[in-house]
Every structure is written in structure tokens, then in C-alpha cells.
BAFI-3210 file (N, C-alpha, C; in Angstrom, 3 decimals, decimal comma, padded with zeros to 6 digits):
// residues 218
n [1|2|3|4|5|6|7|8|9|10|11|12|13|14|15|16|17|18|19|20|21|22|23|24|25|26|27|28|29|30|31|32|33|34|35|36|37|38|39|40|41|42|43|44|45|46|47|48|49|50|51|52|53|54|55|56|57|58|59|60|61|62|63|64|65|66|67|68|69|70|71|72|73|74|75|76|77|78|79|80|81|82|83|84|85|86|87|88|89|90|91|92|93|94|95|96|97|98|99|100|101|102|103|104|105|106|107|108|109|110|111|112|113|114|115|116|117|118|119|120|121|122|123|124|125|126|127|128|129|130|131|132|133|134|135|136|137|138|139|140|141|142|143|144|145|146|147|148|149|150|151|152|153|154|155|156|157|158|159|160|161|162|163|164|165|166|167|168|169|170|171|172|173|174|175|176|177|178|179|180|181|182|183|184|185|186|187|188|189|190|191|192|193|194|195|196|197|198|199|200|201|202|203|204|205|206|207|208|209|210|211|212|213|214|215|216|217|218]
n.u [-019,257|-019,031|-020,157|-018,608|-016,686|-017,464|-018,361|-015,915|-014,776|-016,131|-015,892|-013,622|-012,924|-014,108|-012,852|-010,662|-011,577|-012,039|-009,600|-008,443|-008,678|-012,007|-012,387|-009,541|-006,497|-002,482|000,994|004,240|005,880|005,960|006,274|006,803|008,210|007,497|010,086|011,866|011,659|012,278|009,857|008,906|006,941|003,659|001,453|-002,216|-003,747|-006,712|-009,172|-010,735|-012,550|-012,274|-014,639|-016,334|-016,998|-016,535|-014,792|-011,207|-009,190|-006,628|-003,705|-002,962|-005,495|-005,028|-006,199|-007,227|-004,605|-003,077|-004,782|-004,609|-003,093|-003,469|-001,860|-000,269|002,731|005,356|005,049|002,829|-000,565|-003,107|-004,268|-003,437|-004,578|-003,369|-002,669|-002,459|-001,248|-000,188|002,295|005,063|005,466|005,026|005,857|005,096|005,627|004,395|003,482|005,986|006,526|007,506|005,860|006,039|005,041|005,145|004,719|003,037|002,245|000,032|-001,302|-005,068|-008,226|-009,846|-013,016|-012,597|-010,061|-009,449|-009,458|-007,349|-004,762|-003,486|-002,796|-001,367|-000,687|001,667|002,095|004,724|006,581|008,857|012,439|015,033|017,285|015,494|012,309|009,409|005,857|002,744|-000,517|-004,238|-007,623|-010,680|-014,455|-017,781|-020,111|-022,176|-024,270|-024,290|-025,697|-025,293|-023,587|-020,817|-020,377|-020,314|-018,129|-015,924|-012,870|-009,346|-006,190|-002,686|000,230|003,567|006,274|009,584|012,257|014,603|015,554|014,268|011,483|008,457|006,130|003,628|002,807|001,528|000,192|000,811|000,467|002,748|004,570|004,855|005,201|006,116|009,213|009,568|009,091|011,016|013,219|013,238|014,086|016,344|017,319|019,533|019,581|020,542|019,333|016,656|016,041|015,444|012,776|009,372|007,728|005,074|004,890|003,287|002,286|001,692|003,482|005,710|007,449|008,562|010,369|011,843|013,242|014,790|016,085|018,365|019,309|020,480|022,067|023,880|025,229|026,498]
n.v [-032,179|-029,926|-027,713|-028,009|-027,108|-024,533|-023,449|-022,899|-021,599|-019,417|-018,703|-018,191|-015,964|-013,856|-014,063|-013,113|-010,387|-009,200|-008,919|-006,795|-003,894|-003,729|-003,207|-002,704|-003,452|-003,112|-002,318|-001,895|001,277|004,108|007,472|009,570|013,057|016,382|017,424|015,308|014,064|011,075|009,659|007,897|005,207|003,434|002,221|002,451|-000,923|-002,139|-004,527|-004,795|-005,383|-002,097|-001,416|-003,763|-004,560|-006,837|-009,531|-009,788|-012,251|-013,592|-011,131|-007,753|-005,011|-002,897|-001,167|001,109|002,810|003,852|006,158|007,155|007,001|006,238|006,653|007,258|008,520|007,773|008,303|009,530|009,532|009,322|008,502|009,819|010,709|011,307|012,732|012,640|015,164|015,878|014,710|012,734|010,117|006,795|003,896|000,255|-002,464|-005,963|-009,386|-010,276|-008,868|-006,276|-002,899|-000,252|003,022|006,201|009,132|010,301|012,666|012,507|012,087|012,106|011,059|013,326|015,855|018,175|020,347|021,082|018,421|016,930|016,294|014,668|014,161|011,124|007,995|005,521|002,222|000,640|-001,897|-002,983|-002,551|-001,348|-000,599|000,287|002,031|000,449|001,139|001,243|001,540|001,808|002,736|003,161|002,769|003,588|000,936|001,238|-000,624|-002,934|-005,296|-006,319|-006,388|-006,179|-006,115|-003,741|-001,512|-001,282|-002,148|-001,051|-001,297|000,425|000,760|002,101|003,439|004,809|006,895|008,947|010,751|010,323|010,612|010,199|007,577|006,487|002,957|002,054|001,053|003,221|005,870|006,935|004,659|001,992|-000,497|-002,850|-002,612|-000,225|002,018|001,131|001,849|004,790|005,234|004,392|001,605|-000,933|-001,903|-004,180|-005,846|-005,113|-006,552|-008,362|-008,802|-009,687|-008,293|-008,487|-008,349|-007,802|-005,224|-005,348|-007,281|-005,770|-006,342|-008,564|-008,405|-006,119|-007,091|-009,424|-008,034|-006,451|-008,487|-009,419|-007,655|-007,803|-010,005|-009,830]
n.w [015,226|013,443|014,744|017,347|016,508|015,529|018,237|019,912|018,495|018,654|021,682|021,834|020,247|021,879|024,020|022,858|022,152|025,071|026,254|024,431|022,390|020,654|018,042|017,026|016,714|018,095|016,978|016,664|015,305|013,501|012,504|009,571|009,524|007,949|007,952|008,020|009,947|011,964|014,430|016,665|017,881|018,094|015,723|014,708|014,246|012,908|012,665|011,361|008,372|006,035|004,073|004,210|006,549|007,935|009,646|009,866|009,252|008,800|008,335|007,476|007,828|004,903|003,613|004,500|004,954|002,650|003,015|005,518|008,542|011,616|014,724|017,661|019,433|021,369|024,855|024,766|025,164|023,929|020,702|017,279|014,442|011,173|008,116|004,434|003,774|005,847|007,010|005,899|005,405|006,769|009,164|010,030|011,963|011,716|012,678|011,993|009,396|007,679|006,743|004,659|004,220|001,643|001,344|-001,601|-004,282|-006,616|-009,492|-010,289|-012,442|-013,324|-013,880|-012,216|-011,532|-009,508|-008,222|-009,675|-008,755|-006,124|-003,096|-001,759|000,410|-000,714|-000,888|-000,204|-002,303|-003,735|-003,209|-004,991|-007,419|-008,553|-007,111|-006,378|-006,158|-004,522|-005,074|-003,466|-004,841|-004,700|-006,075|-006,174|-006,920|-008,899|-009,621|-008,028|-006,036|-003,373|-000,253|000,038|-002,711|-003,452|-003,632|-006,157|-006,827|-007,066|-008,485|-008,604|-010,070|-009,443|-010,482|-009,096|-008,976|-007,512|-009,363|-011,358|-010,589|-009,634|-011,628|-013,291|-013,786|-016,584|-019,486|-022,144|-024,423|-024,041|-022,845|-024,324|-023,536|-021,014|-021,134|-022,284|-020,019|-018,440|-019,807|-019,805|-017,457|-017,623|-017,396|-018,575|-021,928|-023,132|-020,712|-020,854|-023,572|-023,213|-021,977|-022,380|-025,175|-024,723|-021,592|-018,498|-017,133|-014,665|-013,534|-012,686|-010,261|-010,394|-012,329|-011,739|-009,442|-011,016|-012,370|-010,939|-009,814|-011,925|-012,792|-010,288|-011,372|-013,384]
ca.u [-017,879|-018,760|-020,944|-018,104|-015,746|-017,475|-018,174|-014,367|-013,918|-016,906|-015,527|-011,841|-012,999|-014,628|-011,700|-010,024|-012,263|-012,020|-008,318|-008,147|-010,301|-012,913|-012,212|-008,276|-004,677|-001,483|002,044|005,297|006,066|006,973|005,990|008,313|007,519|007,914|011,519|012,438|012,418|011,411|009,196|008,260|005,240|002,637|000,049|-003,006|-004,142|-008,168|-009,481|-012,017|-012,751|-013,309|-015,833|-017,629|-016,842|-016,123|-013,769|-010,007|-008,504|-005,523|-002,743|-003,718|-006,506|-004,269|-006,823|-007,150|-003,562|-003,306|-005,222|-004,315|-002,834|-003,624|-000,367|000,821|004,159|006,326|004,507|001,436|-001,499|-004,443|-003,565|-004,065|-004,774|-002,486|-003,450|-001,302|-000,562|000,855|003,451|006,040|005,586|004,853|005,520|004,849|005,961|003,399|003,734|006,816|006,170|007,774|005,094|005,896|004,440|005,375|003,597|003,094|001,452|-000,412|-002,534|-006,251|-008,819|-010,928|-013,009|-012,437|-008,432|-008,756|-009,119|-006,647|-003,924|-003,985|-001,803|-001,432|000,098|001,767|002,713|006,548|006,598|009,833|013,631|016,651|017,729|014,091|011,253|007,939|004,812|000,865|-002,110|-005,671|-008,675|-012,216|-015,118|-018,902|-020,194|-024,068|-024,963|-024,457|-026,711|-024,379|-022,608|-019,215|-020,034|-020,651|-017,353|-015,107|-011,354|-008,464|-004,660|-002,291|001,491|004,047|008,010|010,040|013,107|015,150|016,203|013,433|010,424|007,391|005,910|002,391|003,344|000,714|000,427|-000,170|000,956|004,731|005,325|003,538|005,436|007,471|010,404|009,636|009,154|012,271|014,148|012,947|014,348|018,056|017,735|020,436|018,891|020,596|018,023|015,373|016,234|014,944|011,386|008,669|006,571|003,231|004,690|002,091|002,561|001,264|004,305|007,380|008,214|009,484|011,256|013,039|014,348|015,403|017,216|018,976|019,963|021,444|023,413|025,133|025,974|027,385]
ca.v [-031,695|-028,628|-027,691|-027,658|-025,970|-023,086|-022,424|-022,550|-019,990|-017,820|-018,089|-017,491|-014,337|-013,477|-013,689|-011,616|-009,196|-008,805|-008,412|-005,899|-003,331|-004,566|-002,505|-002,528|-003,764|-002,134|-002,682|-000,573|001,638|005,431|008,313|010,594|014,180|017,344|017,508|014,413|013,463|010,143|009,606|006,031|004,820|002,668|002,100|001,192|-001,483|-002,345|-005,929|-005,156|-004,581|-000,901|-001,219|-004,817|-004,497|-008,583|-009,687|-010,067|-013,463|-012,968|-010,290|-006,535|-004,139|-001,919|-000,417|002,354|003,355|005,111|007,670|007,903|006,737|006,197|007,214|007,140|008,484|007,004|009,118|010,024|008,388|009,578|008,087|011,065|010,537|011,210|012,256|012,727|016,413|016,165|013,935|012,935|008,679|005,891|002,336|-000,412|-004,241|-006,555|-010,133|-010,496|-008,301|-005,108|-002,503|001,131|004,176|007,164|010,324|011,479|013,628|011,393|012,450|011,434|011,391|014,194|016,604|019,208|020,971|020,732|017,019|016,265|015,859|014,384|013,107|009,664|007,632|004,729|000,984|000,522|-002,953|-003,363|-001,336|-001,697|-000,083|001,659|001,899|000,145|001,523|000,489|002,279|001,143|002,986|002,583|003,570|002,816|000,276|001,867|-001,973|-003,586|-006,009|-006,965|-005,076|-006,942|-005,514|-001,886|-000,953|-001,782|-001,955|-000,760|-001,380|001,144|000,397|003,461|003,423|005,566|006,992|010,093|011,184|010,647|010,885|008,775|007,161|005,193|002,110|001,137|001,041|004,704|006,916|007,265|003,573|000,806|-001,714|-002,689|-001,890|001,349|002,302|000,826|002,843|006,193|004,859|004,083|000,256|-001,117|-002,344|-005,810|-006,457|-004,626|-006,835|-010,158|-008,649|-009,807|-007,003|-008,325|-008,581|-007,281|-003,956|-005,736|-007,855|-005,319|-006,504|-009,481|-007,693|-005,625|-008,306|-009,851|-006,824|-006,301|-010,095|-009,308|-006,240|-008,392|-011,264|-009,212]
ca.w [015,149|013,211|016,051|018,569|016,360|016,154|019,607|020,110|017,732|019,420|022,873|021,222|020,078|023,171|025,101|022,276|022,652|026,780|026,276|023,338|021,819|019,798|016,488|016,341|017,687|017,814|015,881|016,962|014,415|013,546|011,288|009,437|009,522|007,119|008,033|007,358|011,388|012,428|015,926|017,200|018,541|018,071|014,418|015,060|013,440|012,530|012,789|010,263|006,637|006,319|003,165|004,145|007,973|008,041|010,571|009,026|010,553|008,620|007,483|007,948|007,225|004,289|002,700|005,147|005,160|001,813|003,232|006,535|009,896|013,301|015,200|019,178|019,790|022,368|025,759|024,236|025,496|022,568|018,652|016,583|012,720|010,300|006,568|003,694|003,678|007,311|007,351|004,735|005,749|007,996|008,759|010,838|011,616|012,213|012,612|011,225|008,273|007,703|006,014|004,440|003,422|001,537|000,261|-003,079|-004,960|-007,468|-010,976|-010,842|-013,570|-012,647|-014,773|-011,527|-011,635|-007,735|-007,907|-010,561|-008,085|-005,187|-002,068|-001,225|001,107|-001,369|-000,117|-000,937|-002,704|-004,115|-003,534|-005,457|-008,552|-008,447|-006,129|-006,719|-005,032|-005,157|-004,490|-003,916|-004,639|-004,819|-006,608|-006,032|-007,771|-008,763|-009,925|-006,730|-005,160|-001,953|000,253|-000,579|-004,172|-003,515|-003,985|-007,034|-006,046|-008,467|-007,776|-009,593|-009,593|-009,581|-010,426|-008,552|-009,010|-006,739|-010,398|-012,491|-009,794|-010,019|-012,954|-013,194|-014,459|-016,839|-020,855|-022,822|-025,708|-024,014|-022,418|-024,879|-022,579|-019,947|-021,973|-022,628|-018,722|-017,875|-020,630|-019,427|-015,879|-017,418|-016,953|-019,701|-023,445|-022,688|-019,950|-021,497|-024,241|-022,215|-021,276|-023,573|-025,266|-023,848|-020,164|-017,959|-016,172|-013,026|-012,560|-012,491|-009,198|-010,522|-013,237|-010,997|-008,522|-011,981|-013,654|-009,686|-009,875|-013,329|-012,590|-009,156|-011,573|-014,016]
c.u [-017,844|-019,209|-019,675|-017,216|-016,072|-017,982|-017,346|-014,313|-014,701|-016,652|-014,471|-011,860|-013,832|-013,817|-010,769|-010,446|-011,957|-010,601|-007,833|-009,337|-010,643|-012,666|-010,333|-007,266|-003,561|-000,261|002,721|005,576|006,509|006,171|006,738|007,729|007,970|009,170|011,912|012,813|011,727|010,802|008,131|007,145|004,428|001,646|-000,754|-003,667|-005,908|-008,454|-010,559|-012,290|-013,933|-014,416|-016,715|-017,606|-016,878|-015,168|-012,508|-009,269|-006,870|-004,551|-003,447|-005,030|-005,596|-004,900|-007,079|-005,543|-003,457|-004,179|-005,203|-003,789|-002,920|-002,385|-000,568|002,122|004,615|006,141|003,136|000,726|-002,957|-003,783|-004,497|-004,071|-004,656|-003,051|-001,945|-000,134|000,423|002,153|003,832|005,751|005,400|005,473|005,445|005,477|004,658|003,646|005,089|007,414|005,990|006,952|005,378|005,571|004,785|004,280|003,789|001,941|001,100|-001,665|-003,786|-007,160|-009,964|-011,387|-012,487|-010,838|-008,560|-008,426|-008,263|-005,342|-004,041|-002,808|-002,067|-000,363|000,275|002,507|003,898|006,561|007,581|010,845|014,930|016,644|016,497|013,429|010,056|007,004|003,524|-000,080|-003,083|-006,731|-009,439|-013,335|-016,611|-019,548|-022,015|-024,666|-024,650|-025,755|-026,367|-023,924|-021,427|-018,876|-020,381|-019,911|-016,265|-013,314|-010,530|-007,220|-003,964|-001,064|002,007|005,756|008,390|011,751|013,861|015,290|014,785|012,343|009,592|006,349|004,611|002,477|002,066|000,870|-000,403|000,697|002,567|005,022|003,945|004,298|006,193|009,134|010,627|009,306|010,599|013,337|014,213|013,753|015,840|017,726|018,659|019,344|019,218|019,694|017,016|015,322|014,586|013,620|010,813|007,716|005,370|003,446|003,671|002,901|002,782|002,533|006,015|008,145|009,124|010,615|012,295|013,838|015,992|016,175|018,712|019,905|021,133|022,391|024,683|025,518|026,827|028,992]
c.v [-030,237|-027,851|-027,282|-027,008|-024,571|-022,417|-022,489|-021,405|-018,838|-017,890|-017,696|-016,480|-013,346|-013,058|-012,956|-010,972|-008,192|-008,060|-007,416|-005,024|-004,059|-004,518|-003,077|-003,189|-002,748|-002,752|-001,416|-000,784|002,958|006,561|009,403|011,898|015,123|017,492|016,364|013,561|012,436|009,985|007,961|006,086|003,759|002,840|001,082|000,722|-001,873|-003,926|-006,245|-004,602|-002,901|-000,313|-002,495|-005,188|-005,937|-008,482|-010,171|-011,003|-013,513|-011,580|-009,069|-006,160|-003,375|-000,513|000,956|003,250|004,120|006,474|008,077|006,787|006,970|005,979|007,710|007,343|008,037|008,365|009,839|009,465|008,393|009,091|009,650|010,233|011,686|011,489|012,768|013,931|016,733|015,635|013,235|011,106|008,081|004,692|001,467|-001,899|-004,899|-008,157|-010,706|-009,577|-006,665|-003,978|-000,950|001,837|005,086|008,177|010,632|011,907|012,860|012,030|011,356|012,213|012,059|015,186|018,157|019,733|020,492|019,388|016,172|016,054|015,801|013,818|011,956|009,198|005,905|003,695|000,722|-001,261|-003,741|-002,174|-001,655|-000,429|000,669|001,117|001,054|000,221|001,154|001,547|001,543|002,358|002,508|003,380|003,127|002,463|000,383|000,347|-002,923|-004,022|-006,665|-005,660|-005,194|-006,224|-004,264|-001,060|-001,727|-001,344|-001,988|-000,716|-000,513|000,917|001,911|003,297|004,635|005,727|008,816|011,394|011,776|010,867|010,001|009,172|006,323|004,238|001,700|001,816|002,434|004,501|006,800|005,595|002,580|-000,263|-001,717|-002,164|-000,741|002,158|002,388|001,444|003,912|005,960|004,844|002,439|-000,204|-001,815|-003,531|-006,222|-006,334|-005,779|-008,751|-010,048|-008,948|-008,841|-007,118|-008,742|-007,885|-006,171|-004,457|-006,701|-007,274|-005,540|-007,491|-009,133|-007,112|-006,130|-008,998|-008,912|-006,818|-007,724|-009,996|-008,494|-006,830|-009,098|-010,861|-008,738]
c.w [014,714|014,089|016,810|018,103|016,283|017,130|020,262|019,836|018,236|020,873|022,528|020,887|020,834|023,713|024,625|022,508|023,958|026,312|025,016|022,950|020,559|018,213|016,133|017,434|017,695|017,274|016,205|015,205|014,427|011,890|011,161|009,068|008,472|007,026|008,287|009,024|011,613|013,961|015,684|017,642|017,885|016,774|014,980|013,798|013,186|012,427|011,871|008,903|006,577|005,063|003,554|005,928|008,602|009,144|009,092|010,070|010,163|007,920|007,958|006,800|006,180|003,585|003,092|004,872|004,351|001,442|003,980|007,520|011,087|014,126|016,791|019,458|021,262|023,675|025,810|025,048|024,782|021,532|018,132|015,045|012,051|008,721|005,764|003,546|004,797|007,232|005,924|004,373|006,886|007,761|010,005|010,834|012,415|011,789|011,677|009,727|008,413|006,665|005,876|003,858|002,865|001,102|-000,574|-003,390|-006,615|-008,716|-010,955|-012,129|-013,027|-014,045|-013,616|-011,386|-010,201|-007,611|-008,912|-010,430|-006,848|-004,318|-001,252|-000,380|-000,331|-000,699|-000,883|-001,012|-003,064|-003,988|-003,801|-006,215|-008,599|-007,134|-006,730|-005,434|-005,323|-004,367|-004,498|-004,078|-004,970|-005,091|-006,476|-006,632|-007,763|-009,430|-008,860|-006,276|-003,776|-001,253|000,177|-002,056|-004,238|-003,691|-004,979|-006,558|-007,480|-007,620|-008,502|-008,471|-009,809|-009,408|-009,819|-008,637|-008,448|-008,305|-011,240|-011,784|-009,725|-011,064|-012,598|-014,256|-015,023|-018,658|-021,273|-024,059|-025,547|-023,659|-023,145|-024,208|-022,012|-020,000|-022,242|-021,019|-018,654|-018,668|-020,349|-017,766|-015,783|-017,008|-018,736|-020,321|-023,300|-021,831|-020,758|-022,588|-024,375|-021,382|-022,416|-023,558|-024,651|-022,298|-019,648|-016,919|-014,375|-012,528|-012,499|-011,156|-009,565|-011,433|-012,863|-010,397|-009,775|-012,301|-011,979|-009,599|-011,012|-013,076|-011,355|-010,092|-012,951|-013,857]
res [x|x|x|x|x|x|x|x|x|x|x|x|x|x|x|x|x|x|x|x|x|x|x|x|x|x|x|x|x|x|x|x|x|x|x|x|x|x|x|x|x|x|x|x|x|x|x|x|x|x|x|x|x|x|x|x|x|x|x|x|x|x|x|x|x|x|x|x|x|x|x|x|x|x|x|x|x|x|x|x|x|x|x|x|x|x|x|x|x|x|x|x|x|x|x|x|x|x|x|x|x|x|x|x|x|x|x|x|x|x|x|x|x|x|x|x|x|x|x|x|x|x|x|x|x|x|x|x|x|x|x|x|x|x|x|x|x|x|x|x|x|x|x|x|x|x|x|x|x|x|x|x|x|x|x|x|x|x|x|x|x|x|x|x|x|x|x|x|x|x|x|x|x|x|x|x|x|x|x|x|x|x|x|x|x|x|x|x|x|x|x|x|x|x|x|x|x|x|x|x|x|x|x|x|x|x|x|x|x|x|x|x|x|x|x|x|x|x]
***
């Protein structure tokens, strides 16, 4: 039985193959330019993990995006790639699932001034009353014995606000907790009230939905 299932699944991805390129798919979509203009077209998408080069059976490749895009406008017939400094945003739908990008200009920990800011493309996670955005990077992991473990992966969240700008949501000197973010943001002291001091940075999405829920039922 196991036998015949997987030479289903290796002619099934055979005949994917024939009919698609091998590396990537496509997903209508659009990227927004320096002036704020949007242009349609086509993101391409990747079928494969671009640090362990695995096949991906579900959901997208993302990890590429926060540093660049592969972009087709509507008459084109080459994808050009896209990095942060060019273009202002992207986004794409893919199976159902609406995915967007913006750019910022993001503080890393560098001892070099050149590399102690940097532009990213950030995944838009949550939008109401603020923004919430995520980054991934990655760093190489010099104790590796795999190739799965050669790179260490880090998520970093980021509040956003037109007013106040963006914020890296995680515990320092100015924000010792979620409470103290969301104060610098203007969210009312009655909510704030109803977060517990040791919430975790990592789940302000739900926080926000919640505070947004609160403010309609108010």
C-alpha cells in the first residue's frame, strides 16, 4: 500500500512538473511603486525551501519575500526582481489567502553604521487601530550538523502606526510589557488595564483584534 502510494505521488509530481516550471508558480498580484502607484501582474511564487531546498506541499515559500520580489506586470513577458529600495510594497493572493508587503527601514544589531539600518520588506499581519508586521531573518548556525540546521530562524514583530511610525515590539528599557507598547500607541488605560504583565510580545495580534472588539462594543 505504501509502495503504491508513493508512486502516485511521483508520477503526480511529474505531471506537475510537465505543466509548470519546476522551481516556481505564479499568483496575480501587484507592486506599489515610489509614488505611491499601483501596477498588476503576476508574483512569482517558489515551490521550494530557499535555505533546505525541500519541496513545500503546502502554503507558500515567504521567506524570500522580505527581501525581495519576483514581479510581471500586466504585458511584460520577463519577471524582474524587486528589492526593498525600489519599490514602496507588494502583494499577492494565493489560494485563497490574501498576502502583503510593505517597506521599512528597520534597526539591526550591527557593530558597522552602514549596517545598522536596513530596508525590509515586512509581512502585514494584523490592521485595525494599529498595524502589526513580522520579519524573518536568519543567521548561520556555525554548530550545525544538517543542512535543515545551518540556519537559525528569528521572527521579529513590529507595531505600526501613521502617527507614531514603527515600533519593534519586544521587551527593553522603554516597553517592559505589552502595556507599555500599547501606551506609547494611545490605546486607552481601561484596556491596557486587562493585559497581564507577563503577556508575551509574540501574541499582540490577538491583543489587538481584542482591544478593536472592545472599542466596537463600547
Amino acid at each position: 500500500m505504501i509502495c503504491r502510494n508513493l508512486i502516485v505521488i511521483i508520477i503526480l509530481f511529474g505531471l506537475f512538473s510537465i505543466h509548470t516550471d519546476c522551481n516556481a508558480t505564479e499568483a496575480p498580484g501587484y507592486i506599489v511603486t515610489e509614488n505611491r502607484d499601483t501596477i498588476s501582474g503576476v508574483v512569482q511564487l517558489s515551490w521550494f525551501d530557499q535555505l533546505t531546498g525541500g519541496f513545500i506541499l503546502n502554503g507558500v515559500e515567504q521567506e524570500s519575500f522580505y527581501s525581495r520580489v519576483v514581479f510581471k506586470s500586466k504585458g511584460e513577458s520577463n519577471f524582474k526582481t524587486y528589492f526593498p529600495e525600489a519599490i514602496a510594497g507588494f502583494g499577492f493572493r494565493y489560494d485563497g489567502v490574501n498576502y502583503f508587503y510593505q517597506r521599512f527601514k528597520v534597526e539591526r544589531n550591527s557593530i558597522l553604521v552602514s549596517e545598522s539600518h536596513q530596508y525590509r520588506f515586512l509581512s502585514l499581519l494584523y490592521k485595525g487601530s494599529l498595524e502589526l508586521y513580522k520579519d524573518i531573518t536568519f543567521v548561520e548556525n556555525l554548530h550545525a550538523n544538517t543542512t535543515h540546521e545551518k540556519y537559525l530562524c528569528f521572527s521579529s514583530y513590529y507595531l505600526f502606526s501613521p502617527k507614531k511610525g514603527l515600533v519593534r515590539a519586544e521587551k527593553n528599557n522603554q516597553y517592559k510589557n505589552v502595556g507599555d507598547l500599547f501606551r506609547y500607541y494611545g490605546i486607552e488605560d481601561k484596556f491596557i488595564a486587562t493585559i497581564p504583565h507577563h503577556a508575551n510580545f509574540n501574541e499582540l495580534k490577538g491583543w489587538l483584534a481584542l482591544y478593536d472588539y472592545w472599542l466596537w462594543m463600547k
